[in-house]
TORROVO-411801 format. One line per field, with one value per residue (C-alpha): chain; y negated, z, x. Coordinates in steps of 0.1 Angstrom, whole numbers, plus 5000, padded with zeros to 4 digits. Last residue first. Layout:
N
cadena	[A:...]
yy	[Y:...]
zz	[Z:...]
xx	[X:...]
% end
This chain:
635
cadena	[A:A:A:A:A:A:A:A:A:A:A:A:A:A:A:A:A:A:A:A:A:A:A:A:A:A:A:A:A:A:A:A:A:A:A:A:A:A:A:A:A:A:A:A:A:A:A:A:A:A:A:A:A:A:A:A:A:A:A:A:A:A:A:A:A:A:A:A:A:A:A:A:A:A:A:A:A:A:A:A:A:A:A:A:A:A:A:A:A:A:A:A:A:A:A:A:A:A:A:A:A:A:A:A:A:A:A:A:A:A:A:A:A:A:A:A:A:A:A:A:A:A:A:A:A:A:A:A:A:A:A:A:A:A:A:A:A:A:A:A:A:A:A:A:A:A:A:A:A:A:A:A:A:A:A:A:A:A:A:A:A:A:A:A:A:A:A:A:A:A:A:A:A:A:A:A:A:A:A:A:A:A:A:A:A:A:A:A:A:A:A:A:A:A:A:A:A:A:A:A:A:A:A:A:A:A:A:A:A:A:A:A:A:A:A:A:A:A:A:A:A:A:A:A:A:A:A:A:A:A:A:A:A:A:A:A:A:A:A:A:A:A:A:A:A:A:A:A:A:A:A:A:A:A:A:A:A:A:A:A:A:A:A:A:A:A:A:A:A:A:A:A:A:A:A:A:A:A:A:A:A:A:A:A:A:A:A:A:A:A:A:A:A:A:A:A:A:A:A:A:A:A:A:A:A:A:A:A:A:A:A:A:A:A:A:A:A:A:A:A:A:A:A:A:A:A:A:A:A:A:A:A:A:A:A:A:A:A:A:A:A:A:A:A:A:A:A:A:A:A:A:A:A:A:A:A:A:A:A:A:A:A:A:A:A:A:A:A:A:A:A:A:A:A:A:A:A:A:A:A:A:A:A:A:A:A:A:A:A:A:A:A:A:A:A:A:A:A:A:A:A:A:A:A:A:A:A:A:A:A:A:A:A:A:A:A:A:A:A:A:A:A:A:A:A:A:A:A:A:A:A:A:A:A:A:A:A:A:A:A:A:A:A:A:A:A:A:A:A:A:A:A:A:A:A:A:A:A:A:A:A:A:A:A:A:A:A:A:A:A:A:A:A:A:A:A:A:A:A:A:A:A:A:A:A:A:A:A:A:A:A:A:A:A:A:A:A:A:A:A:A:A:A:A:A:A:A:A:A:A:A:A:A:A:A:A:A:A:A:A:A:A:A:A:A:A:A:A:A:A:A:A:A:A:A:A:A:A:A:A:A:A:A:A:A:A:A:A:A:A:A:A:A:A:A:A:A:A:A:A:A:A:A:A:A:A:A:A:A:A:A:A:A:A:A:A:A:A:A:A:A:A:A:A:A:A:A:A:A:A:A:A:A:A:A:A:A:A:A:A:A:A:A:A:A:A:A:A:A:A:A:A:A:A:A:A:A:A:A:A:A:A:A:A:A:A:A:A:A:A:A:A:A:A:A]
yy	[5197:5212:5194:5175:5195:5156:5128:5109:5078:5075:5046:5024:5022:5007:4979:4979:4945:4961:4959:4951:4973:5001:4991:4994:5027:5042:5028:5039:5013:5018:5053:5058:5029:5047:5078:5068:5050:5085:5101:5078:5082:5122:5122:5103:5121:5152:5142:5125:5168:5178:5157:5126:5119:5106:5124:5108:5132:5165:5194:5228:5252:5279:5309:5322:5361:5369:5371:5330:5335:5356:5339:5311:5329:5344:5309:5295:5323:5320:5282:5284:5315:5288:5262:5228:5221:5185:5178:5155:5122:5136:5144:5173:5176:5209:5219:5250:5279:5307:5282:5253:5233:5196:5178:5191:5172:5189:5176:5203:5224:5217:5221:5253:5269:5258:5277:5290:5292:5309:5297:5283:5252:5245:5253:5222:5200:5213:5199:5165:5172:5199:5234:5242:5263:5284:5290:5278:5295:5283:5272:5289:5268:5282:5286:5256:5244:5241:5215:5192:5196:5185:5161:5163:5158:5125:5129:5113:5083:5075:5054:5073:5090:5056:5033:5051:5057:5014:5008:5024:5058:5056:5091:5104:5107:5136:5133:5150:5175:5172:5152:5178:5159:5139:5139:5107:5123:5143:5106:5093:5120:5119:5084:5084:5108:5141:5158:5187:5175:5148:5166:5183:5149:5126:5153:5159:5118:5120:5140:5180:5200:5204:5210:5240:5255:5259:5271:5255:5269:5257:5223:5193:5183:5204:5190:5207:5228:5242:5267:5277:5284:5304:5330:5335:5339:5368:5384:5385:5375:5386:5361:5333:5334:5338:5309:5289:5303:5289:5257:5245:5242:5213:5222:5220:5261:5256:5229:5246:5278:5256:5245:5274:5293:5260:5267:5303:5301:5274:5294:5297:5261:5231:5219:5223:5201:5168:5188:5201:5166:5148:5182:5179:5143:5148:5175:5157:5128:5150:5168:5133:5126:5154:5180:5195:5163:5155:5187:5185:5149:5165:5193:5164:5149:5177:5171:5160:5120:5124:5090:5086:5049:5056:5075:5049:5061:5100:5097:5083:5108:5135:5118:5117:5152:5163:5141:5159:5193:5186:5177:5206:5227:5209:5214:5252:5254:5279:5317:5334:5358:5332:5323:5351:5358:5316:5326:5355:5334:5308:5338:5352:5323:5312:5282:5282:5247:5253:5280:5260:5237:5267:5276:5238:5235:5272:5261:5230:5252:5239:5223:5236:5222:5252:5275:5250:5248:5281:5286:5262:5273:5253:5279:5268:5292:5283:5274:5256:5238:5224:5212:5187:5182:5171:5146:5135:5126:5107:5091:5079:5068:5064:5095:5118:5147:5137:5134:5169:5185:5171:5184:5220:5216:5210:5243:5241:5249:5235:5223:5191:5170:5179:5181:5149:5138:5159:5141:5105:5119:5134:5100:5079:5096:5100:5062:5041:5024:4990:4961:4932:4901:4876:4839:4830:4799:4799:4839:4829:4797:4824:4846:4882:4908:4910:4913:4955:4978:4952:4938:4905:4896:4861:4843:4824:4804:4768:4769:4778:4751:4771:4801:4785:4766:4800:4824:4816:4811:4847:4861:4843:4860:4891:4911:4941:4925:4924:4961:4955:4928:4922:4894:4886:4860:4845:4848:4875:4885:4863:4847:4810:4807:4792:4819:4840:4825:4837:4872:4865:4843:4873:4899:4875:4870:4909:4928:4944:4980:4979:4948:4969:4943:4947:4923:4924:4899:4930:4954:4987:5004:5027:5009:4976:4983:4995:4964:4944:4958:4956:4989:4983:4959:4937:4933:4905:4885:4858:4863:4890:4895:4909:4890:4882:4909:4930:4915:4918:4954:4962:4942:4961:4992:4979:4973:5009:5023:5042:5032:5007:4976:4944:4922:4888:4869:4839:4808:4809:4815:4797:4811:4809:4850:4851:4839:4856:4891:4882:4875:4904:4930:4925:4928:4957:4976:5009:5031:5013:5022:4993:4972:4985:5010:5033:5064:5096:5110:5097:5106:5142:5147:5147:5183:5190:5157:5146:5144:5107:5103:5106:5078:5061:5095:5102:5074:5074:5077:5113:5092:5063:5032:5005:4973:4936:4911:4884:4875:4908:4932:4968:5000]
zz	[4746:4763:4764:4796:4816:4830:4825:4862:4875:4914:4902:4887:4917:4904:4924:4927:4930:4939:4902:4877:4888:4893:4857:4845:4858:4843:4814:4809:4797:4828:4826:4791:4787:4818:4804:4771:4791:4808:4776:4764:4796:4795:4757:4756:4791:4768:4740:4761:4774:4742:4728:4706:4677:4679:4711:4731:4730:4747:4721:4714:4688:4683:4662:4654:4647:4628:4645:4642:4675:4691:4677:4691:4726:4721:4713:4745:4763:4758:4763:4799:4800:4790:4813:4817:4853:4851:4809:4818:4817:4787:4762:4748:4712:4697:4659:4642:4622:4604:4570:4582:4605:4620:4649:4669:4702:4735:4767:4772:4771:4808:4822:4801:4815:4846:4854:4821:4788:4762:4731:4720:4734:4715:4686:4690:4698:4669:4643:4642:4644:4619:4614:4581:4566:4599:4597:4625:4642:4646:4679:4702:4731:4765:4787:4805:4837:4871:4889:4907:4941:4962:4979:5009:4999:5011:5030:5012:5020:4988:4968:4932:4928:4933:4923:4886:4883:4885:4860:4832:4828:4792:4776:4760:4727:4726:4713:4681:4691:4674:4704:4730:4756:4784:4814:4822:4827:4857:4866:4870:4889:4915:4914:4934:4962:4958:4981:4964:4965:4942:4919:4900:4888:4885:4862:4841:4836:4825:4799:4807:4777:4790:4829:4810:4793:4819:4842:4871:4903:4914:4930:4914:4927:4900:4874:4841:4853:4883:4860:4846:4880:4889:4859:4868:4902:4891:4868:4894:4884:4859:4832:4856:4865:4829:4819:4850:4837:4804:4810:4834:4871:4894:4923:4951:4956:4957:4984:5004:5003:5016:5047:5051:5058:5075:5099:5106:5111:5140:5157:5153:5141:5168:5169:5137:5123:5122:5104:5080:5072:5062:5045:5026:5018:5008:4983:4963:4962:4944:4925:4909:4903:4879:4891:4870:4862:4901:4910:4887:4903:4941:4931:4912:4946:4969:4987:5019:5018:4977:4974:4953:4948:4909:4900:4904:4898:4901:4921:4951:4945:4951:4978:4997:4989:5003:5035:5036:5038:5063:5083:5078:5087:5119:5128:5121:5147:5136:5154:5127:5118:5111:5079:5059:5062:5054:5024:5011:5018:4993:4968:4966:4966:4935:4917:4900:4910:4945:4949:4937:4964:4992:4981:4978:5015:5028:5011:5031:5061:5091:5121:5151:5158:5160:5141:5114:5120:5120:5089:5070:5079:5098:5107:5146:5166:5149:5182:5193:5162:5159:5193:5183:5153:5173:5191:5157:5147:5174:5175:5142:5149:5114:5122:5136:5124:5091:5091:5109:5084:5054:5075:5070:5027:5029:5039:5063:5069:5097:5094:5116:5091:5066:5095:5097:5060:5054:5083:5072:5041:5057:5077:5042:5027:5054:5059:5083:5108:5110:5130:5132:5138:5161:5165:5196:5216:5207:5221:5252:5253:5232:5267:5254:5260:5220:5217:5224:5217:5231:5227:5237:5232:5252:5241:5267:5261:5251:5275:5279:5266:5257:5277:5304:5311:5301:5327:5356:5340:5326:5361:5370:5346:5353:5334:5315:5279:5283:5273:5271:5280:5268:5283:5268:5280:5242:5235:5259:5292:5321:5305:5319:5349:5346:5335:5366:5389:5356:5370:5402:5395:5376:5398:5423:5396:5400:5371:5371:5364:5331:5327:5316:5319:5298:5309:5285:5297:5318:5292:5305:5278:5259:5225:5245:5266:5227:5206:5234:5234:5200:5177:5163:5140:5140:5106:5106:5123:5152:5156:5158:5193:5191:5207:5189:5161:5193:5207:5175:5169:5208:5196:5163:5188:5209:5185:5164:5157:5179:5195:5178:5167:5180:5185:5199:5195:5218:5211:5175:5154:5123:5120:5085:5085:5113:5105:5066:5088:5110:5081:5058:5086:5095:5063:5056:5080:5068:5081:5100:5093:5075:5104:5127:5155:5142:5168:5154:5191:5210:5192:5180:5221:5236:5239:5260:5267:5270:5233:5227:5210:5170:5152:5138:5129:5102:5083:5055:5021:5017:5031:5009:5032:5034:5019:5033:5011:5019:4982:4975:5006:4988:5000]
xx	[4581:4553:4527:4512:4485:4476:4494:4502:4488:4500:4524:4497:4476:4442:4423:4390:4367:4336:4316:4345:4368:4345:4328:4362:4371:4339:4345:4382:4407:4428:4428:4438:4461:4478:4477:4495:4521:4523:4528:4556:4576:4576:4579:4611:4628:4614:4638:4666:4669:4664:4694:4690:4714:4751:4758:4784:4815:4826:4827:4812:4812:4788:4796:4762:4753:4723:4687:4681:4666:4694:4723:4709:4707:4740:4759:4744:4755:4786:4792:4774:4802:4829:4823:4799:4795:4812:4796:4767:4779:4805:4774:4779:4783:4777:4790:4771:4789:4768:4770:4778:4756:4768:4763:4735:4728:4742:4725:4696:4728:4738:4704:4696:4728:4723:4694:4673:4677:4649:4660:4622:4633:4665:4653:4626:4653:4671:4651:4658:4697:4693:4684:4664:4682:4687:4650:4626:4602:4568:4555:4532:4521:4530:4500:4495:4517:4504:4489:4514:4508:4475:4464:4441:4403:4388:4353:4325:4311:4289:4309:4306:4273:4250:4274:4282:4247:4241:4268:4255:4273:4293:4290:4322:4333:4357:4389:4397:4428:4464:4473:4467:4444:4446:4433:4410:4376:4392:4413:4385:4366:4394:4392:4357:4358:4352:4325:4319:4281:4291:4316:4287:4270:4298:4316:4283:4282:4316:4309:4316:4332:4370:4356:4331:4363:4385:4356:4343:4341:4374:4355:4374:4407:4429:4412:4414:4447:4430:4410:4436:4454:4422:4430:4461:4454:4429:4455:4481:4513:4540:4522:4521:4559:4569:4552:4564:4601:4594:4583:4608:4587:4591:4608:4581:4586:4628:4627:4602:4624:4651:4631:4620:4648:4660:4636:4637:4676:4663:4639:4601:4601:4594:4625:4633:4601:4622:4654:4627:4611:4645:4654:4623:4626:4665:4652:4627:4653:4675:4648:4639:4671:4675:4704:4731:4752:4748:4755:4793:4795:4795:4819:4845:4839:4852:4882:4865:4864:4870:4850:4820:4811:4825:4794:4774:4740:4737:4767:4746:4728:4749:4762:4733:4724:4758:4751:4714:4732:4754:4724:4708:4738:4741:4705:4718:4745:4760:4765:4792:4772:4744:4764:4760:4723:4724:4738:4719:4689:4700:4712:4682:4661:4679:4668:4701:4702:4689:4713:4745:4734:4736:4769:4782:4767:4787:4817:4817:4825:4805:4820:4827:4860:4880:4859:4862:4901:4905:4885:4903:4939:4965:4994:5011:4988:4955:4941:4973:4979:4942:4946:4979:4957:4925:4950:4965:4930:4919:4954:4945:4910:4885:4860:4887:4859:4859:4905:4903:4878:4897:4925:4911:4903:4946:4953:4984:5020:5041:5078:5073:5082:5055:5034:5035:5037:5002:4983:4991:4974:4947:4944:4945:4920:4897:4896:4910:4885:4896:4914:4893:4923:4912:4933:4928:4913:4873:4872:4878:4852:4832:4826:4840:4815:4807:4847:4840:4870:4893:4933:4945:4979:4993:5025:5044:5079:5057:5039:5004:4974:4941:4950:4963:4930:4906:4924:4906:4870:4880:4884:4859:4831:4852:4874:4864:4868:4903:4907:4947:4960:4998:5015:5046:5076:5095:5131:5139:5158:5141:5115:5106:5084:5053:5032:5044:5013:4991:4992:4983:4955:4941:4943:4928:4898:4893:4894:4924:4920:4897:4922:4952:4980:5014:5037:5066:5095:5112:5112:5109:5083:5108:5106:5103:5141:5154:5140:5154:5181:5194:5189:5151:5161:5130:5112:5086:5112:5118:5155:5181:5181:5143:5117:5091:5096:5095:5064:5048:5057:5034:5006:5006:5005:4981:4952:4966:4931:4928:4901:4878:4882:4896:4931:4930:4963:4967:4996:5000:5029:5040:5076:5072:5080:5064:5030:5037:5042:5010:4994:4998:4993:4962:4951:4972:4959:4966:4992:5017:5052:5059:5049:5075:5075:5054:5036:5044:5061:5025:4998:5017:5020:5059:5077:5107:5116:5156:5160:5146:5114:5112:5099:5130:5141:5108:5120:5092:5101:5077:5049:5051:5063:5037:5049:5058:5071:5041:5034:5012:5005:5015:5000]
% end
């Protein structure tokens, strides 16, 4: 990390000094937190903006009086206050770069300088403590250039004690410097907080404690699996001693090798294996395999809430890289897995998701036991995903012929009373619908919106039967109790659609190809975004569109090139290529149709007599958003 224009750069991690560091030979063993911690500036990691002007402040020898470090713990407040007093103080003049050898650098490295008074005020709070400490203010420094006072947690004084200090803190003399450090400047009075300059020290980021990790134990000879201090630099959330504590414990459960499963097992956590499993399930659409997870997973005795939640930060992610792919950091070593699920999922399915596993993780408590509930929880997610045509074909065909039958009948109007055939809801005007729906007790816009459904488009609409205005009162705002809603109705029987010849395959053409391949799971997903390029003889050209290309690999390619070789009954060679698709893709295609359909639904609905005279009569209002087509094509 380089601070521009102040000279002042953070030493790489395979540069750094590792000897300046090291504690003198006489102790057996001295903690990670303690025997890593920097002595100068260029050994800090992070922090630059602190950093930048405390080295141009002494570098210009423009120093201030009162220094007021915050942020949380371990973050380095003391340390940089501990460097400043050095650079203050060190033999070789005021410096951004003390030498480290004279003694005072030496006498502050080892904490028995006489003209450092460090002060922890969670101790001293007491306004005598306080009066006592500024009595030696007046004296001039009995070794150094500058006299030192170091309070640390200064936030846990007193009202007098800070009263006390507030004079000499304002106006010291000129051979005092105070350093204030505290997790929490809210409780600081503002008269205190008026005379210093603050610096906000923060959190670092994963990135740069797993790599601060990787140097130390580069030096210290000790292998490791980097996916395990992902875990360490999560769990240190943003402290580096916090996280070279949890190492220092990580060594000793994993008996001196750092492996990802000793590590997880130390700390608790939950392998992010187990979460890309488990979202490689939902994207397959595999209950199986979901199921087979979490089978997997409870022999090791989880915490299952935690699971859930784990699995709602991976959705988050996910869609946050769904619209700015760029805002996706590599905070556990796994963002090109969290773009590749983005490319495979719709947004739609993403958001779907978070809302159940917001909803599951409140219901967990009261679920037969937690494994129960996020059973459920994912097998809700995977029976509210939104059918593809072909598998909800398949789906109805393998099922019972009686629920078959009833999820025709659902199609028409799936808020009507089920009593009514397929063909008599089609046929019914909308003074029939009125009529029947009344003593089912539907309230008024479900029998809009069952005159409103749509129809194929090759179909002559029906002329319907305007209701004078006075019938429509009468029928339509009787109180009537308000059905629950429903989900999406089922899909139609799958609309037979004539082959077409390899002679005939083209970039307009092969949208329609492309549905009658039979894909499914990933496969069909990825190659919904390939537009046709070129056909030559048995040979085709793919493109696939980059966006969507992160799961793409050769099996999806194989069995791409069977299925068309399937269809056209001779064999394909298919050949595919990464590139912005010159034409339009199935998967744009039925985005296309999707949009232009319900803009067709709601000119429909909203030009509808009955609506209007509802509108027009008790001042209705329409909700735009909750107007969906109906039994829509497939396409």
């Amino acid at each position: 990390m380089h601070v521009p224009g102040c000279g002042w750069q953070e030493i790489p991690p395979d540069q750094r000094n590792s000897l300046s560091l090291r504690p003198s030979s006489t102790m057996s063993y001295q903690v990670l937190a303690r025997k890593w911690r920097p002595r100068t500036f260029r050994e800090m990691v992070g922090q630059g903006h602190v950093l930048q002007t405390l080295i141009h402040a002494l570098d210009s020898e423009r120093l201030h009086h009162a220094y007021l470090f915050t942020g949380t713990r371990g973050v380095g407040k003391t340390t940089i206050a501990r460097i400043l007093a050095r650079c203050l103080n060190c033999e070789t003049g005021i410096t951004s770069n003390p030498c480290g050898e004279c003694s005072a650098c030496r006498e502050i490295n080892e904490g028995r300088f006489i003209d450092l008074i460090e002060v922890d005020a969670a101790s001293r709070t007491k306004v005598e403590d306080t009066r006592e400490l500024l009595e030696n203010v007046q004296y001039a420094p009995s070794r150094g250039r500058f006299k030192v006072f170091l309070i640390d947690e200064v936030h846990m004084l007193s009202n007098n004690s800070f009263n006390a200090l507030l004079k000499t803190l304002e106006e010291p003399p000129p051979h005092v410097k105070f350093l204030l450090a505290t997790t929490d400047p809210q409780k600081l009075p503002v008269t205190v907080l008026s005379r210093c300059l603050q610096f906000n020290l923060k959190n670092l980021s994963p990135e740069k404690l797993v790599e601060h990790l990787k140097f130390i134990l580069g030096e210290e000879k000790i292998s490791f699996e980097e996916p395990g201090l992902w875990q360490l630099g999560r769990a240190a959330q943003g402290s580096v001693r916090d996280c070279l504590t949890l190492l220092d414990q990580a060594i000793g459960f994993c008996e001196g090798t750092l492996t990802t499963a000793g590590i997880s097992d130390f700390l608790g956590s939950i392998d992010q294996t187990v979460i890309r499993d488990l979202m490689d399930a939902l994207i397959a659409q595999d209950a199986t395999a979901a199921l087979a997870t979490i089978r997997k997973l409870a022999d090791r005795s989880p915490d299952f809430a935690v699971v859930l939640q784990e699995l709602l930060s991976w959705l988050h992610r996910v869609a946050i890289a769904q619209v700015v792919p760029d805002a996706i950091d590599n905070s556990l070593g796994d963002r090109e897995q969290v773009l590749a699920h983005a490319a495979a999922l719709s947004r739609e399915n993403v958001q779907l998701y978070y809302q159940i596993a917001l909803k599951g993780r409140e219901d967990l408590p009261a679920a037969l036991d937690a494994r129960s509930g996020l059973e459920m929880t994912l097998l809700r997610m995977l029976a509210f995903t939104p059918q593809l045509p072909g598998r909800a074909a398949a789906q109805t065909s393998n099922s019972d012929p009686a629920a078959a039958g009833q999820k025709k009948k659902l199609i028409i109007e799936p808020n009507l009373a089920q009593a009514a055939s397929s063909q008599t809801a089609a046929a019914l005007t909308p003074k029939a619908l009125v009529t029947e729906a009344a003593p089912a007790k539907v309230s008024p816009a479900k029998v809009v919106i069952a005159k409103a459904a749509p129809v194929k488009v090759d179909e002559p609409l029906v002329k319907a039967e305007v209701i004078p205005p006075a019938q429509v009162t009468i029928a339509a705002v009787a109180p009537v109790a308000q059905p629950a809603p429903m989900a999406n109705p089922a899909p139609s029987a799958p609309v037979s659609v004539t082959p077409v010849p390899l002679a005939e395959l083209s970039s307009d053409t092969w949208p329609q190809v492309f549905l009658q391949l039979g894909l499914s799971g990933v496969t069909r997903s990825i190659s919904g975004h390939c537009a046709l390029a070129s056909v030559s003889g048995n040979q085709i050209k793919l493109i696939l569109d980059t966006r969507h290309a992160a799961l793409f690999n050769e099996e999806h390619g194989r069995r791409l090139e069977q299925a068309i070789s399937e269809y056209f009954g001779i064999a394909i060679k298919a050949a595919i290529e990464l590139g912005m698709p010159a034409s339009e893709t199935p998967s744009a295609r039925r985005v296309r149709i999707e949009d232009e359909r319900r803009l067709a639904a709601v000119h429909d609905f909203t030009h509808d007599p009955v609506v209007q005279a509802l509108v027009s009569r008790f001042g209705a209002e329409i909700n735009y958003d909750s107007i969906t087509p109906i039994n829509p094509d497939q396409h």
